[in-house]
N, C-alpha and C positions, 0 to 999 in steps of 0.2 A: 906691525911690530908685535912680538907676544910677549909677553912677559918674560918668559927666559932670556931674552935678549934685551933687558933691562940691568943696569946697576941702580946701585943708591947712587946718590950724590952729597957727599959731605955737607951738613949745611942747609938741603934745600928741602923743602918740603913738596913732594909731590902727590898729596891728598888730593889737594882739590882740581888737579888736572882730569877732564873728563876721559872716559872710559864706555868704548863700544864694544860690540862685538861684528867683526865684520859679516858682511854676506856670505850666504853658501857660495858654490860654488855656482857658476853661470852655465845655462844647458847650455850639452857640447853641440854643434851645428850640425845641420842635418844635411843627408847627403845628395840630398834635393828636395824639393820643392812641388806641390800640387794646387792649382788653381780649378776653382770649380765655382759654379752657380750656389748662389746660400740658399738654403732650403727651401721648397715651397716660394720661392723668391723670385722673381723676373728679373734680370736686370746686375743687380750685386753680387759680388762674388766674392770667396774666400779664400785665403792660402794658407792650408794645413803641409806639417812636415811631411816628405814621403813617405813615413811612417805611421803618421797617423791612421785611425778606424775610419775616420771623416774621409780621408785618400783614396779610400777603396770604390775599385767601380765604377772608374771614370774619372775625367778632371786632365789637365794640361801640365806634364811634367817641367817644370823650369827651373833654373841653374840661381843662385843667391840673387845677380844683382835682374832678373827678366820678372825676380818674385819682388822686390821692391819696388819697380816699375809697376807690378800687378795691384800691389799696396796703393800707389799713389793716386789711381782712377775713383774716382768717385764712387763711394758709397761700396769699395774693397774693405774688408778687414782681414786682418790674422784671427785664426783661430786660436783659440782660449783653452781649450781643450789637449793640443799638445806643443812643443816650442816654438811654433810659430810667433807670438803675441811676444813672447819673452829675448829671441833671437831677433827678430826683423825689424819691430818698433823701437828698439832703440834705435838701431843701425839707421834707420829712419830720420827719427829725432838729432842722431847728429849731423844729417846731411841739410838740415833745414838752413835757408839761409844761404846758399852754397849751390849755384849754377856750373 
């Protein structure tokens, strides 16, 4: 709600109700997905946006739900570097719990 879509209220005091500011905006999804070995690494592997500099040059194009799947193998991360980390880990986080 932002302020312009506030009245007073006759009466009431609303000092002490807290006050945030919401989040930016959430990165907008990317339109695929890149899995790749993490550098210098044997073994782990990353999933950067298809847009990413990390993307380039190799690596396994995969579709939203084949890159969470890539997420969930052992010692996978999102890269940090571009919306991978910020898109996938949560989407993640609310599947937990949930067969």
């Amino acid at each position: 709600m932002t302020d312009r879509q506030l009245t007073p209220i006759e009466g009431v005091d609303l000092s002490g109700v807290p006050t945030r500011r919401l989040p930016g905006p959430l990165p907008r999804p990317a339109h695929g997905w890149v899995v790749r070995p993490a550098p210098g690494r044997r073994g782990p592997t990353v999933v950067h946006d298809a847009t990413c500099r990390h993307a380039v040059g190799g690596g396994t194009e995969l579709g939203t739900l084949e890159a969470l799947d890539a997420l969930m193998r052992e010692g996978a991360r999102a890269c940090t570097d571009c919306d991978a980390a910020a898109v996938l880990v949560p989407a993640l986080e609310l599947g937990q719990g949930h067969v």
